[in-house]
C-alpha distance (Angstrom), angle and dihedral (degrees) to the residues before:
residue distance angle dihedral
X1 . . .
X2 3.88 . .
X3 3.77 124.4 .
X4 3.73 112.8 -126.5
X5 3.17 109.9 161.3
X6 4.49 138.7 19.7
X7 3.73 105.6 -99.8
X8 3.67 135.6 161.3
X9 3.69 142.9 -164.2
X10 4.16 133.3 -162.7
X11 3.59 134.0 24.2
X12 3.64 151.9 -94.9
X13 3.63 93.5 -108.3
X14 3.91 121.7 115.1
X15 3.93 116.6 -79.6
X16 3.45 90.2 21.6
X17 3.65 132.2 90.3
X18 4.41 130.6 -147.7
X19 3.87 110.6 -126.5
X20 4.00 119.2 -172.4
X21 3.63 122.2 176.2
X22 4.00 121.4 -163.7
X23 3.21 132.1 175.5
X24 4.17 113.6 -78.1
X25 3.77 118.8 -101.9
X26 4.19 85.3 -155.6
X27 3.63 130.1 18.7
X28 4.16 121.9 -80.7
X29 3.41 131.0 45.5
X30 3.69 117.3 -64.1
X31 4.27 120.7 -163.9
X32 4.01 107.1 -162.6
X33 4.38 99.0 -168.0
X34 3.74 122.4 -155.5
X35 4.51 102.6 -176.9
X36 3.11 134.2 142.5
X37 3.95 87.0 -150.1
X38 3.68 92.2 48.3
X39 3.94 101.9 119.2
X40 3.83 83.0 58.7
X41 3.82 112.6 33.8
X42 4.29 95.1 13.1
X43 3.91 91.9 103.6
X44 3.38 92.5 51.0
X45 4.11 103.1 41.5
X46 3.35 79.1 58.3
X47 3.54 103.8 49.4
X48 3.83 93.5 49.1
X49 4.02 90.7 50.5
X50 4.12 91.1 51.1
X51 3.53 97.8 40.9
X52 4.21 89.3 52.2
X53 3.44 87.3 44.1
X54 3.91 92.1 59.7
X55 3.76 94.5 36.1
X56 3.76 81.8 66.5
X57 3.47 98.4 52.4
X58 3.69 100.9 -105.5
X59 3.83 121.6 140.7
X60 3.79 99.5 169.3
X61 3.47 124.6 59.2
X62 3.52 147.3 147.5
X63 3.88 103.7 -168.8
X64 3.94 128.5 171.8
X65 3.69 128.6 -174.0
X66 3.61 138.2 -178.7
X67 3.87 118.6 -156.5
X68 3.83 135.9 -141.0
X69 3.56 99.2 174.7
X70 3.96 101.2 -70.3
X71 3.57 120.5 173.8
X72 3.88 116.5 -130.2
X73 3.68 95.0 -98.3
X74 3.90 88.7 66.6
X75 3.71 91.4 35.0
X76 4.28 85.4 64.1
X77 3.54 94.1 35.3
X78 4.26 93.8 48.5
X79 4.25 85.3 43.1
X80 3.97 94.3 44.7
X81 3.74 90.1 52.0
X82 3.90 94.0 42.1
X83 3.63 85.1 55.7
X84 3.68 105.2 46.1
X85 3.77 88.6 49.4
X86 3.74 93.3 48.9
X87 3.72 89.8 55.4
X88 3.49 102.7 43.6
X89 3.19 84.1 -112.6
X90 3.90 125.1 168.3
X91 4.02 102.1 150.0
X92 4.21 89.6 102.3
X93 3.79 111.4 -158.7
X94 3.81 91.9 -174.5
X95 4.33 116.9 -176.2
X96 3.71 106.7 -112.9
């Protein structure tokens, strides 16, 4: 999946988190975190936004996301959506 375009998906509300995905300024798959629980749950946010990102076939990314206190369902749900829309994307592969 190539990024085309910045897109994002979520809120700012509490229990939610605010993911935008740009196109990378340098190869890989970069995860900028804004959370106010990020000494305890940072690692993992990240991890679950990376490892959707790859599961969806994208190897470039530049992807930023700012945390309420979202639980990793609506961490994958907020990144798949971000990505789709970045790509112009409207072939949904959606987990059962």
């Amino acid at each position: 999946m190539e990024i085309k375009k910045t897109a994002s998906a979520g809120t700012m509300e509490s229990s939610d988190i605010m993911i935008t995905v740009a196109k990378p300024e340098q190869a890989g798959i970069t995860v900028h975190l804004t959370s106010s629980v990020e000494k305890q749950f940072g690692k993992q946010i990240k991890a679950v936004i990376a490892e959707c990102a790859r599961r969806m076939g994208v190897t470039d990314a530049d992807i930023t996301a700012v945390d309420q206190g979202a639980l990793d369902c609506v961490i994958k749900a907020r990144t798949e959506t971000a990505l789709y829309r970045s790509a112009d994307s409207t072939d949904y592969h959606w987990e059962a």
